[in-house]
Predicted model as a PDB file, atoms N, CA, C, CB and O in Angstrom, pLDDT in the B-factor column:
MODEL        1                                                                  
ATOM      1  N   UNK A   1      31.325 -16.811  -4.393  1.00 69.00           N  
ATOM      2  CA  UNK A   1      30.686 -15.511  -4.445  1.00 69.00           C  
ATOM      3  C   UNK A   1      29.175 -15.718  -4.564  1.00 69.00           C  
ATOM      4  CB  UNK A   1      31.236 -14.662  -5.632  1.00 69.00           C  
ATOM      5  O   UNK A   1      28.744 -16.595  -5.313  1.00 69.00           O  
ATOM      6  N   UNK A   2      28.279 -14.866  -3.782  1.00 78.00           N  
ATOM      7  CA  UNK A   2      27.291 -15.081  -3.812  1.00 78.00           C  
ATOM      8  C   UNK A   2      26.022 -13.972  -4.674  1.00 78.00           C  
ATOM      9  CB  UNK A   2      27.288 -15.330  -2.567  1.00 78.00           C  
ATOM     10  O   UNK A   2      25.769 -12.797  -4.408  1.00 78.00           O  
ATOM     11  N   UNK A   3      25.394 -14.871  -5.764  1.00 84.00           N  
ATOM     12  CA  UNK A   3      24.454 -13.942  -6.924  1.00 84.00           C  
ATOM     13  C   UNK A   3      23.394 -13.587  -5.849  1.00 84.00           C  
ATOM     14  CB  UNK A   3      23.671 -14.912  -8.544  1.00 84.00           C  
ATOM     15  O   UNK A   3      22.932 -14.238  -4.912  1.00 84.00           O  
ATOM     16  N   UNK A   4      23.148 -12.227  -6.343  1.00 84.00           N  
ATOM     17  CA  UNK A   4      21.451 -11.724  -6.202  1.00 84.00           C  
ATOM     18  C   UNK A   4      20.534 -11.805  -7.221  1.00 84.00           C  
ATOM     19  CB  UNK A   4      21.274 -10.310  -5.920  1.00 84.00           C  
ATOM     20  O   UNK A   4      20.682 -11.002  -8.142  1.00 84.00           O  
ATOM     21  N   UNK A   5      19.788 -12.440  -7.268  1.00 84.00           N  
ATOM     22  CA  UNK A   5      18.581 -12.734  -7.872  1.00 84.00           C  
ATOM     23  C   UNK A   5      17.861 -11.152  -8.014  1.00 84.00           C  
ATOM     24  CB  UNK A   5      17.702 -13.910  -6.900  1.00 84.00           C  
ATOM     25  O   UNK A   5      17.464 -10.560  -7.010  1.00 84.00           O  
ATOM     26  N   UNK A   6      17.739 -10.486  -9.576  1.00 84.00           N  
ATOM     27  CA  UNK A   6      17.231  -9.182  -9.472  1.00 84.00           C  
ATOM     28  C   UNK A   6      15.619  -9.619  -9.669  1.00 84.00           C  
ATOM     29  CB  UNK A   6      17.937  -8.049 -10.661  1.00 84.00           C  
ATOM     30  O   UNK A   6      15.265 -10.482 -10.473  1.00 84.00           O  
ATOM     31  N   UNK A   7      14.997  -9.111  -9.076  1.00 83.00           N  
ATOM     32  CA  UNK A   7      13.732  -9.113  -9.367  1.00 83.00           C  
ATOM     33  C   UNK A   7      12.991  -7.315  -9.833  1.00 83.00           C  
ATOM     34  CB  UNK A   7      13.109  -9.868  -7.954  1.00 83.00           C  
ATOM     35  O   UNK A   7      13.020  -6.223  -9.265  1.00 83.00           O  
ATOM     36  N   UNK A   8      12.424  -7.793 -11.064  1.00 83.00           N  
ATOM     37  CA  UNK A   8      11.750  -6.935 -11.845  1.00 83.00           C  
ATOM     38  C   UNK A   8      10.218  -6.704 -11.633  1.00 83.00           C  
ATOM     39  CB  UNK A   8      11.985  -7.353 -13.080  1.00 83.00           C  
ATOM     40  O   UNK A   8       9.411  -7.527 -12.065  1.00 83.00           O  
ATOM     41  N   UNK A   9       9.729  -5.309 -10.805  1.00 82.00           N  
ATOM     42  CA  UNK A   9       8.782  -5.291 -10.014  1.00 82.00           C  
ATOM     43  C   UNK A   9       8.042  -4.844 -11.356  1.00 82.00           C  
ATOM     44  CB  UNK A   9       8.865  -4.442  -8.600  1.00 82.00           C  
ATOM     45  O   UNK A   9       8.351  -4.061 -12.254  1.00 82.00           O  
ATOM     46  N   UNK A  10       6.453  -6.022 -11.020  1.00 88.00           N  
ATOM     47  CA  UNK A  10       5.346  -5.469 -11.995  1.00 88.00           C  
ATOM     48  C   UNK A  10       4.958  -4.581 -11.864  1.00 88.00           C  
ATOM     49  CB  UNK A  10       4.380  -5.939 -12.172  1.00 88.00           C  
ATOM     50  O   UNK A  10       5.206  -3.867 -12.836  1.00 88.00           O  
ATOM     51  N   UNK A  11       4.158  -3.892 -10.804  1.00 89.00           N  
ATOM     52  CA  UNK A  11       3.205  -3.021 -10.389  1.00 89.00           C  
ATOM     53  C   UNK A  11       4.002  -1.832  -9.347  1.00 89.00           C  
ATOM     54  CB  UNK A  11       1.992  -3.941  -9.651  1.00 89.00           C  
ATOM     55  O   UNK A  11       4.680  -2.323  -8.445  1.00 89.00           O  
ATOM     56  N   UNK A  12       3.958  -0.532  -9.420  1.00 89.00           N  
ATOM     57  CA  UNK A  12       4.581  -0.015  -8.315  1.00 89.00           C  
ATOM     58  C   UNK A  12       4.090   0.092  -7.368  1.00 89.00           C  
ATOM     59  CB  UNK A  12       4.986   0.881  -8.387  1.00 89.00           C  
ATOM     60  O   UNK A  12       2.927  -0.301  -7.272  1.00 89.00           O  
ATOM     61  N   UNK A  13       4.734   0.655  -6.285  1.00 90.00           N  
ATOM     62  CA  UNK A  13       3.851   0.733  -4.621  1.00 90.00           C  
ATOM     63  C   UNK A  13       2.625   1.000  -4.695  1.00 90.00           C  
ATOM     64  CB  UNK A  13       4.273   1.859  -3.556  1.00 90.00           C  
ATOM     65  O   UNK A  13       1.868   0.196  -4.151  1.00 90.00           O  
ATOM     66  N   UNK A  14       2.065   2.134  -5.344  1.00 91.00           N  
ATOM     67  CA  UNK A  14       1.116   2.589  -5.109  1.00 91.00           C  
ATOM     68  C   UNK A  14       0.115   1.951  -6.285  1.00 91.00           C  
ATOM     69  CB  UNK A  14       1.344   3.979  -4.958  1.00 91.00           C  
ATOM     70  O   UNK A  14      -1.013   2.402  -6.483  1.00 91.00           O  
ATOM     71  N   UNK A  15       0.550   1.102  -6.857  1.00 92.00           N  
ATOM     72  CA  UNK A  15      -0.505   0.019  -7.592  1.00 92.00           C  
ATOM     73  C   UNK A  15      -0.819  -1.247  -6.299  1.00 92.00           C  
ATOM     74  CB  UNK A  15       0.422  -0.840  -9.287  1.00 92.00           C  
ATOM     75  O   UNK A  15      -1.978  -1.499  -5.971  1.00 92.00           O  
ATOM     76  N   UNK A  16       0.190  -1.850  -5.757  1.00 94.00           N  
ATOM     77  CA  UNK A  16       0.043  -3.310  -4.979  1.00 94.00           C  
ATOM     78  C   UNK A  16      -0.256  -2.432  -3.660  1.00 94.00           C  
ATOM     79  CB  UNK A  16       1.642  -4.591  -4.921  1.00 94.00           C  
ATOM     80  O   UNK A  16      -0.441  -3.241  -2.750  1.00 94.00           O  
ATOM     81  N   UNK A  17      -0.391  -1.005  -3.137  1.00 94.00           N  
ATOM     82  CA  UNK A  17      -1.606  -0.862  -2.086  1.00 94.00           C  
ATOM     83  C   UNK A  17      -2.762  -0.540  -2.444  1.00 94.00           C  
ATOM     84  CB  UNK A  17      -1.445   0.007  -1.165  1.00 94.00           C  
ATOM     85  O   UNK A  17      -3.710  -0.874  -1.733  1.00 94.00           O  
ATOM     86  N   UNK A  18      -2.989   0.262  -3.754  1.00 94.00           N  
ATOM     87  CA  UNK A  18      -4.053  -0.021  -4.021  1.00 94.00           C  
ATOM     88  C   UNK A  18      -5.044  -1.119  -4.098  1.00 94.00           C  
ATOM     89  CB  UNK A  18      -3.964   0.304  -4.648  1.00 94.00           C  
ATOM     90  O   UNK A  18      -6.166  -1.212  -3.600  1.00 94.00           O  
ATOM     91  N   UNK A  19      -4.440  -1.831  -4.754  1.00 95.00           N  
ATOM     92  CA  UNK A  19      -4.980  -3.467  -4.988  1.00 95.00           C  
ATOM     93  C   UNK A  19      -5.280  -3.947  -3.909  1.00 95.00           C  
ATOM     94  CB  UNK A  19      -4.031  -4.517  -5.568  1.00 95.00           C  
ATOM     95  O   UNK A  19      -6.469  -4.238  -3.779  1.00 95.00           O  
ATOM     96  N   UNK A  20      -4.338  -4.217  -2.730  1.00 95.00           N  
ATOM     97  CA  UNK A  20      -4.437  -4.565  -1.312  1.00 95.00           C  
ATOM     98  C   UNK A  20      -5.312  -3.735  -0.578  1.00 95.00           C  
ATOM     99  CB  UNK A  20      -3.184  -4.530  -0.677  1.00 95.00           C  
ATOM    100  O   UNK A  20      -5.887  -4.360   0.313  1.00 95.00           O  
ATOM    101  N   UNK A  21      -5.533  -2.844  -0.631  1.00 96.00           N  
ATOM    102  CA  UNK A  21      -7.072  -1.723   0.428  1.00 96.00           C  
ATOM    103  C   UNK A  21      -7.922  -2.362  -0.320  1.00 96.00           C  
ATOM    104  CB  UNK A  21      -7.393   0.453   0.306  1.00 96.00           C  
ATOM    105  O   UNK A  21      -8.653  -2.909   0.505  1.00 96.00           O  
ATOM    106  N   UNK A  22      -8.442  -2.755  -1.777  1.00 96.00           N  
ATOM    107  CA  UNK A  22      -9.742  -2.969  -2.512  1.00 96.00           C  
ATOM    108  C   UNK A  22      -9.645  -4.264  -2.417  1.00 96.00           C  
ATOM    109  CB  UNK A  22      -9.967  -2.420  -3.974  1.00 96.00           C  
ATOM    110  O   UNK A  22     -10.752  -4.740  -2.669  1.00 96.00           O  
ATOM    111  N   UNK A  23      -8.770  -5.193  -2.146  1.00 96.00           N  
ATOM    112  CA  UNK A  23      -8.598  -6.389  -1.592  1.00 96.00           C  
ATOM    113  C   UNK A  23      -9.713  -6.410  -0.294  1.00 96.00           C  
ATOM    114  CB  UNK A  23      -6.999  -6.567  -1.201  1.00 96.00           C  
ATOM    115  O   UNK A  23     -10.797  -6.979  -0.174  1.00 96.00           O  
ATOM    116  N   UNK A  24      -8.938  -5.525   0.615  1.00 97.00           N  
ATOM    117  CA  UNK A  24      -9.334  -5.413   2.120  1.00 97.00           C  
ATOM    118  C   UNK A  24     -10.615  -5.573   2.601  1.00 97.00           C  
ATOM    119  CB  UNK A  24      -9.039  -4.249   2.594  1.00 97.00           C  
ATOM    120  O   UNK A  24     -11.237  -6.304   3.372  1.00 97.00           O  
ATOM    121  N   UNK A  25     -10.839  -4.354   1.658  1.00 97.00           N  
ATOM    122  CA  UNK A  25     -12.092  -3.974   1.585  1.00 97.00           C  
ATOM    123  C   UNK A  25     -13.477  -4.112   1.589  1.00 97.00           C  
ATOM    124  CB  UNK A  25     -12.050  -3.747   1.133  1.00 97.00           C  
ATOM    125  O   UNK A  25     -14.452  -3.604   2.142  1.00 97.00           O  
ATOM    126  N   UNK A  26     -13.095  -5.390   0.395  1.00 97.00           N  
ATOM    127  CA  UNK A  26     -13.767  -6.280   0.042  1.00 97.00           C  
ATOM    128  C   UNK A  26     -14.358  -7.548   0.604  1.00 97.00           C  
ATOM    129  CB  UNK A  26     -13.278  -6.441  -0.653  1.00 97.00           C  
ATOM    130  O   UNK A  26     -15.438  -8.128   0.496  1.00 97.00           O  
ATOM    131  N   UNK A  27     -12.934  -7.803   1.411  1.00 96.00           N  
ATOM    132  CA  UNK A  27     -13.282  -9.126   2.312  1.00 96.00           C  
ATOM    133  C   UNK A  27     -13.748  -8.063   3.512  1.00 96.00           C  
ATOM    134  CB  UNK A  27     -11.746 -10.451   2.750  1.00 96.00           C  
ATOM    135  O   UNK A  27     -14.066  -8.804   4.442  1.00 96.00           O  
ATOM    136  N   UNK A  28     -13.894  -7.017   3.833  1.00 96.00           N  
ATOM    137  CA  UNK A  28     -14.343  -6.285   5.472  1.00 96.00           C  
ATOM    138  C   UNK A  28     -16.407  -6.397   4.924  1.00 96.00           C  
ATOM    139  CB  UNK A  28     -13.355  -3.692   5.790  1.00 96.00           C  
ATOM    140  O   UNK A  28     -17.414  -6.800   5.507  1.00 96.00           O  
ATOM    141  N   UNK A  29     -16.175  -5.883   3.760  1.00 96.00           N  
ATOM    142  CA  UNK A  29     -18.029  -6.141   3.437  1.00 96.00           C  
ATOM    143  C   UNK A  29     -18.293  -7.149   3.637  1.00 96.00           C  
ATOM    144  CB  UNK A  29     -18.720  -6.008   2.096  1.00 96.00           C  
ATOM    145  O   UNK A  29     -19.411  -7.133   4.151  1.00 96.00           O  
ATOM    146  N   UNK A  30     -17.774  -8.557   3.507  1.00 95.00           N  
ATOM    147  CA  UNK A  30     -18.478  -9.940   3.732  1.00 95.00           C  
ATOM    148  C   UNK A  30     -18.599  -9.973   4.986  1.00 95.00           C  
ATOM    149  CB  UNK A  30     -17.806 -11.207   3.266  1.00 95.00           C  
ATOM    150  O   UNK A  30     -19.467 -10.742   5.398  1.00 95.00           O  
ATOM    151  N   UNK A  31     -17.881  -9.257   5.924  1.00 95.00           N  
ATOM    152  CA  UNK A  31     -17.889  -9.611   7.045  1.00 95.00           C  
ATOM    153  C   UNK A  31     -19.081  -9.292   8.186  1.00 95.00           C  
ATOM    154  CB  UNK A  31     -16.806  -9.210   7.312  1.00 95.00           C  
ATOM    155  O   UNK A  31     -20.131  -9.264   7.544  1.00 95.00           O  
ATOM    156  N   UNK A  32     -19.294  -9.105   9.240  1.00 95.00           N  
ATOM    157  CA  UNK A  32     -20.541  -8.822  10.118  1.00 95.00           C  
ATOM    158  C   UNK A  32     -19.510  -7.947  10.917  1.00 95.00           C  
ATOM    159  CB  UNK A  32     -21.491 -10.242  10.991  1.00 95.00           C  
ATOM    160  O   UNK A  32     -18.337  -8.239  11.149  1.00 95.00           O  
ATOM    161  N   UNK A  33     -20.314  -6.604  11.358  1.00 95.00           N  
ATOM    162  CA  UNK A  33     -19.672  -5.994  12.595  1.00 95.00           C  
ATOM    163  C   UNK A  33     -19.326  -6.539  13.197  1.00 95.00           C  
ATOM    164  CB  UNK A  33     -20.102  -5.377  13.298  1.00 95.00           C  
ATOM    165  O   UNK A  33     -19.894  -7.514  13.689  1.00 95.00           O  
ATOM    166  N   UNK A  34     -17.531  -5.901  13.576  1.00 95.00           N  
ATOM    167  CA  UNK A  34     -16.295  -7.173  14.371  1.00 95.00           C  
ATOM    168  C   UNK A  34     -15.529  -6.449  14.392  1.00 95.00           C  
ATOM    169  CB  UNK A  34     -15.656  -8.625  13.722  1.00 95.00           C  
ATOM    170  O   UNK A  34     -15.572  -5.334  13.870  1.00 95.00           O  
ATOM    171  N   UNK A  35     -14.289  -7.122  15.259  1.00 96.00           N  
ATOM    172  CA  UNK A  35     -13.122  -6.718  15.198  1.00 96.00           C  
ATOM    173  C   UNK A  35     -12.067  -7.135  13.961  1.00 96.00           C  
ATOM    174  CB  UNK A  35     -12.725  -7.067  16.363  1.00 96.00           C  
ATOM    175  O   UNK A  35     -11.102  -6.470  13.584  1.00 96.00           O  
ATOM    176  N   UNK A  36     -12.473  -8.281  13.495  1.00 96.00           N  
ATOM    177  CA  UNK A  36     -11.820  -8.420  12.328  1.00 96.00           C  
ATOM    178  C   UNK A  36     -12.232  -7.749  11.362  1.00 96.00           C  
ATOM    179  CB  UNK A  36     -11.760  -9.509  11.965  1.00 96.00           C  
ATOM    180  O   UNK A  36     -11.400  -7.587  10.470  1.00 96.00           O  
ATOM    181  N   UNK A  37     -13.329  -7.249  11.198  1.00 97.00           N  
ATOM    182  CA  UNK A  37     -14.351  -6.454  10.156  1.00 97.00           C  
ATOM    183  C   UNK A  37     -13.279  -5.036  10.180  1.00 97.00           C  
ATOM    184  CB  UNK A  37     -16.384  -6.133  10.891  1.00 97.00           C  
ATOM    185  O   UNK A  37     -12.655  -4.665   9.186  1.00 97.00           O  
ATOM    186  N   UNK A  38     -13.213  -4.225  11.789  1.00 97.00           N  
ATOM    187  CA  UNK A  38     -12.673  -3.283  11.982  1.00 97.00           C  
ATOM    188  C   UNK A  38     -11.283  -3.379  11.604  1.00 97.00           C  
ATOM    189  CB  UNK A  38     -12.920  -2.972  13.089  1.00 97.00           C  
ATOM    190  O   UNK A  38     -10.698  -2.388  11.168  1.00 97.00           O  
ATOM    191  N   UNK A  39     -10.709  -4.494  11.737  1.00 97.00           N  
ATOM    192  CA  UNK A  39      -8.720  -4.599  11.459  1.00 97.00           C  
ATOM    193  C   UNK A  39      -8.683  -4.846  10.096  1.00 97.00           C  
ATOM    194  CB  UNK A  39      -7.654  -6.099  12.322  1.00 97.00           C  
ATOM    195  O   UNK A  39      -7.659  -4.452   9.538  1.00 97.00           O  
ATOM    196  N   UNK A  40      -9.547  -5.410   9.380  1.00 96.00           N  
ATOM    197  CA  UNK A  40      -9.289  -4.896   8.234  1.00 96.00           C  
ATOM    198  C   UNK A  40      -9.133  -3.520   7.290  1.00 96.00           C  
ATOM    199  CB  UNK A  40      -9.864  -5.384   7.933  1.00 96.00           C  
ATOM    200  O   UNK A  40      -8.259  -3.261   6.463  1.00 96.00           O  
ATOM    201  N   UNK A  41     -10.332  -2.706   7.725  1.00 97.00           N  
ATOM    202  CA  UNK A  41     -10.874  -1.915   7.031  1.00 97.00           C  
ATOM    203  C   UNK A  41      -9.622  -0.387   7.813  1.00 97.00           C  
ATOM    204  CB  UNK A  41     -12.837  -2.032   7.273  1.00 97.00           C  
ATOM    205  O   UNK A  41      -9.223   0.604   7.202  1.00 97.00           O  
ATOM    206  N   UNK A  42      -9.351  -0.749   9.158  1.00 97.00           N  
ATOM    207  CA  UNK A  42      -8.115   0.031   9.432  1.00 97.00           C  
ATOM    208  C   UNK A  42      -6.512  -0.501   8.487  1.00 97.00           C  
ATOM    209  CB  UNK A  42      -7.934  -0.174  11.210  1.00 97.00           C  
ATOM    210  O   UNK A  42      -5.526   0.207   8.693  1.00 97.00           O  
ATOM    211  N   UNK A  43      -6.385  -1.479   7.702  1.00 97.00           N  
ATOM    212  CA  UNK A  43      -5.094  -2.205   7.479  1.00 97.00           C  
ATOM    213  C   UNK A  43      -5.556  -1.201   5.893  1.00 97.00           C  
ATOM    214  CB  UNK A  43      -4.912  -4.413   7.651  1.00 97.00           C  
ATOM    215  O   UNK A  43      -4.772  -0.357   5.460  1.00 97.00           O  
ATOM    216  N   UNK A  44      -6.912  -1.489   5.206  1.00 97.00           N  
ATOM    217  CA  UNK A  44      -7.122  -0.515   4.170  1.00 97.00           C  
ATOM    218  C   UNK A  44      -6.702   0.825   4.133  1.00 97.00           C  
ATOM    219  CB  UNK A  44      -8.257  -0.428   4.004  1.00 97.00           C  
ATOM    220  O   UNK A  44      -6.096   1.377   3.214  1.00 97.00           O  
ATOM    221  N   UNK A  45      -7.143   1.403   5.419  1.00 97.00           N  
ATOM    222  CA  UNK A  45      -6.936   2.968   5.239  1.00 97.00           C  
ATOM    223  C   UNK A  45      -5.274   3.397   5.339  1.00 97.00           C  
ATOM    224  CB  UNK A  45      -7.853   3.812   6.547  1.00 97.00           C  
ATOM    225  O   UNK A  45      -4.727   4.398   4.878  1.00 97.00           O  
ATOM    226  N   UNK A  46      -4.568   2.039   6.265  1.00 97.00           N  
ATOM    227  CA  UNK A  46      -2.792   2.645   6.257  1.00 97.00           C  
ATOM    228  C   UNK A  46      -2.394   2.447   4.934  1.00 97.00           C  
ATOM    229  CB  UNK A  46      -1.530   1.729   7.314  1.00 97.00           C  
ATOM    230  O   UNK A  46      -1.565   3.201   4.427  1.00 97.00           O  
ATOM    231  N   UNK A  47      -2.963   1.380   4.226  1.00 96.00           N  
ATOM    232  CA  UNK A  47      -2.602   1.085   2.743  1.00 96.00           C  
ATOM    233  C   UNK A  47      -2.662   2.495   2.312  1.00 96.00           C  
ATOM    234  CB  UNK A  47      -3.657   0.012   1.846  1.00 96.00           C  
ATOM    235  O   UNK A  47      -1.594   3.042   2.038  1.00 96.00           O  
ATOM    236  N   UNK A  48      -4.006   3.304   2.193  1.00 94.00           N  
ATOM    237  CA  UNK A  48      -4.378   4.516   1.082  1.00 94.00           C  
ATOM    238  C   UNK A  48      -3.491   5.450   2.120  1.00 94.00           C  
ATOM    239  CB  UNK A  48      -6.407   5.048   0.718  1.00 94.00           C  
ATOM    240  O   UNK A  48      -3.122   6.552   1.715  1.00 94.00           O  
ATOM    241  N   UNK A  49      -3.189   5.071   3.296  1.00 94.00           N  
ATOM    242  CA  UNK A  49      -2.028   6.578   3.901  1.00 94.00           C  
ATOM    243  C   UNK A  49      -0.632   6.324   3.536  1.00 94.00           C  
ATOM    244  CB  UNK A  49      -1.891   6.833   5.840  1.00 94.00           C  
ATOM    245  O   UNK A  49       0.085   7.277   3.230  1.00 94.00           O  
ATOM    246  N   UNK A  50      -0.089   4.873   3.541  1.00 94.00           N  
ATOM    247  CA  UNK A  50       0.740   4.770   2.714  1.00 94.00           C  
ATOM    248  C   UNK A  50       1.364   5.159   1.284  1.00 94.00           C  
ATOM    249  CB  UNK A  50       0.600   4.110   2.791  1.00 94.00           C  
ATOM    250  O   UNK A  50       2.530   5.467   1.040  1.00 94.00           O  
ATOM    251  N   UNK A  51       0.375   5.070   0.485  1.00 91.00           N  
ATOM    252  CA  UNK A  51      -0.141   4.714  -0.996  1.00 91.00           C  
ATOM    253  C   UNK A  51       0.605   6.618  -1.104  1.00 91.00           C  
ATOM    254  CB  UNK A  51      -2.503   4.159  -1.360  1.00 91.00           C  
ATOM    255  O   UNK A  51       1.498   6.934  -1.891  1.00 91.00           O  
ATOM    256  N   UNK A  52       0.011   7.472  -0.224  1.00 89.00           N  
ATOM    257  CA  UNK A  52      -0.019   9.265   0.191  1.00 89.00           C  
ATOM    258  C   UNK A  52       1.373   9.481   0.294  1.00 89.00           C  
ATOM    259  CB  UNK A  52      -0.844   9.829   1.828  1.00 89.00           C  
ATOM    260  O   UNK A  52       2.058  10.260  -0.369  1.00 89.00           O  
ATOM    261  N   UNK A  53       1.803   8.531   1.405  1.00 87.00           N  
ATOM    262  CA  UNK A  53       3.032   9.378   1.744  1.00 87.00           C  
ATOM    263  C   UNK A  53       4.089   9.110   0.522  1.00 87.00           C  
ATOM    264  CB  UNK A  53       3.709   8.919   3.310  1.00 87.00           C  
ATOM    265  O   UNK A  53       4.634  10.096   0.025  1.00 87.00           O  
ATOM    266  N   UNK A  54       4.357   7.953   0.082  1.00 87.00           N  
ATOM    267  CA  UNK A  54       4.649   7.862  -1.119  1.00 87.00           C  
ATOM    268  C   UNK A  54       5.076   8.726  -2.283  1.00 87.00           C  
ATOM    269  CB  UNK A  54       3.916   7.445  -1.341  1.00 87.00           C  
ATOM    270  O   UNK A  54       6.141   9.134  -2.747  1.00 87.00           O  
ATOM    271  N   UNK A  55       3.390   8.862  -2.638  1.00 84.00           N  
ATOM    272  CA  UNK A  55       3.501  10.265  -3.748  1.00 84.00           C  
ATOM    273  C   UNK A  55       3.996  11.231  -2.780  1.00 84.00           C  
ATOM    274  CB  UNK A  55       1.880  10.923  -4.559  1.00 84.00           C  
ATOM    275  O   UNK A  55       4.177  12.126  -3.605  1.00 84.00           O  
ATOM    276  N   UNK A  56       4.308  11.684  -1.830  1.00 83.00           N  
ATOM    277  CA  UNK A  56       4.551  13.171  -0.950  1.00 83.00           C  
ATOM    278  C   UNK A  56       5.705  13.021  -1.177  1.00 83.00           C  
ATOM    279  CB  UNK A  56       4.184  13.474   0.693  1.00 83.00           C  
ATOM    280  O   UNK A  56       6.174  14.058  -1.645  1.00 83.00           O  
ATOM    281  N   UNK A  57       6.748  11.882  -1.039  1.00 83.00           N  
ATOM    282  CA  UNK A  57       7.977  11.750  -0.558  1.00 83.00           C  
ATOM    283  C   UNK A  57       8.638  11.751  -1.790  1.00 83.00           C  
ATOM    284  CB  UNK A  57       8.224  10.606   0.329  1.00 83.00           C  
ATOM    285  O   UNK A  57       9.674  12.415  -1.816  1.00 83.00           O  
ATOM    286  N   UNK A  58       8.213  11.020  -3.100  1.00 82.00           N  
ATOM    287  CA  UNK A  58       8.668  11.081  -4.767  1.00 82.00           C  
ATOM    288  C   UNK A  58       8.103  12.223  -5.045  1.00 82.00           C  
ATOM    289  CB  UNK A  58       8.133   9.875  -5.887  1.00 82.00           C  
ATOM    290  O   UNK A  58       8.769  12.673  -5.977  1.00 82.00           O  
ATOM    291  N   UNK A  59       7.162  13.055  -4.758  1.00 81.00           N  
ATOM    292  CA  UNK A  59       7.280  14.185  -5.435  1.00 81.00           C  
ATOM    293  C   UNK A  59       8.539  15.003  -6.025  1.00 81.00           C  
ATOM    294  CB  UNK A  59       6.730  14.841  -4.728  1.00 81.00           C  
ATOM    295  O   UNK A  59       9.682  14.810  -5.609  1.00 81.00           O  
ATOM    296  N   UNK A  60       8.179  16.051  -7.159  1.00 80.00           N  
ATOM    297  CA  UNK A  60       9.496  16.636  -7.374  1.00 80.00           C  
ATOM    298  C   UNK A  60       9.603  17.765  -6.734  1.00 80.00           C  
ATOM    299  CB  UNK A  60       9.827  16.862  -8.671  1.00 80.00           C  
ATOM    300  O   UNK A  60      10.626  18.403  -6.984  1.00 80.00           O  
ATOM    301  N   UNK A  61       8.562  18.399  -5.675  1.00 78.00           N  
ATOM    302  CA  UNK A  61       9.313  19.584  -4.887  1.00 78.00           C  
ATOM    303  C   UNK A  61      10.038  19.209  -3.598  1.00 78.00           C  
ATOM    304  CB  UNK A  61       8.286  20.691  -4.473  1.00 78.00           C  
ATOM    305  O   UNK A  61      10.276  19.828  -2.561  1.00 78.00           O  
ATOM    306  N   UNK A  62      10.311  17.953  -4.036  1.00 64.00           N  
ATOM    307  CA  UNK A  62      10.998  17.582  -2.674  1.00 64.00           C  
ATOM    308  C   UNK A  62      11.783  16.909  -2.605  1.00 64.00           C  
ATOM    309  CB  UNK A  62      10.446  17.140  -1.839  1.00 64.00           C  
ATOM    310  O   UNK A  62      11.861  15.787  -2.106  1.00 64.00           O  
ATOM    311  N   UNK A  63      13.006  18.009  -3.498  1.00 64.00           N  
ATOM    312  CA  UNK A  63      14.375  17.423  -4.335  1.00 64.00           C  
ATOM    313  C   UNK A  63      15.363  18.079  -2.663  1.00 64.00           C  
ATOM    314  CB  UNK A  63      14.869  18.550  -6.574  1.00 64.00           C  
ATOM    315  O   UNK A  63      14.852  18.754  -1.770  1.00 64.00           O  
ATOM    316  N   UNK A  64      16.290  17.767  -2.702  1.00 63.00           N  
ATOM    317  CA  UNK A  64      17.160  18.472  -1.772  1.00 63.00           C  
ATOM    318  C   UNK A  64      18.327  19.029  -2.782  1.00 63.00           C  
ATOM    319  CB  UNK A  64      17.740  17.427  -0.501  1.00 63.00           C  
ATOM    320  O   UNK A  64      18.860  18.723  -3.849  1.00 63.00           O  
ATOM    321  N   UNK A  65      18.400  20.294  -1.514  1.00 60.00           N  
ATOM    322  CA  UNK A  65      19.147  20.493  -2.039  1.00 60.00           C  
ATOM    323  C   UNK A  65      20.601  21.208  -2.668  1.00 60.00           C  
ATOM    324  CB  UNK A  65      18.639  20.391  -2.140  1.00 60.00           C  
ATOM    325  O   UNK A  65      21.617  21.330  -1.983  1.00 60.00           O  
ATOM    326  N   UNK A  66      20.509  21.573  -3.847  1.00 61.00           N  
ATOM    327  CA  UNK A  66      21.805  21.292  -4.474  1.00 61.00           C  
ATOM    328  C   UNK A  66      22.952  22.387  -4.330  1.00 61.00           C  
ATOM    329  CB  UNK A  66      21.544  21.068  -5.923  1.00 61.00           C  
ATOM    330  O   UNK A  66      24.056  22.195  -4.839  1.00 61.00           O  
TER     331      UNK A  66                                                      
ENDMDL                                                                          
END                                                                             
């Protein structure tokens, strides 16, 4: 029989995209106008649209329902 290993998450979603856009972010300022400059700083903003839909989708008016 085969165990699953539970893993106990530190931070929730919308902590580890946060972190990851100000990550991003950060390395897009060192950078010089670019395309890597630009793919970062777009990989930031799906993070903070992510980070959105998130809270939209756990919200509590958006129980189904009963």
């Amino acid at each position: 029989m085969k165990h699953w290993r539970r893993v106990q998450q530190a931070e929730t979603l919308r902590e580890t995209l946060a972190r990851l856009a100000l990550a991003m972010r950060k390395r897009a300022e060192a950078l010089p106008a670019g395309i890597e400059r630009d793919q970062l700083l777009k990989q930031a903003r799906n993070a903070d649209t992510t980070a959105h839909l998130d809270d939209w989708v756990s919200s509590p008016g958006l129980r189904p329902p009963t």
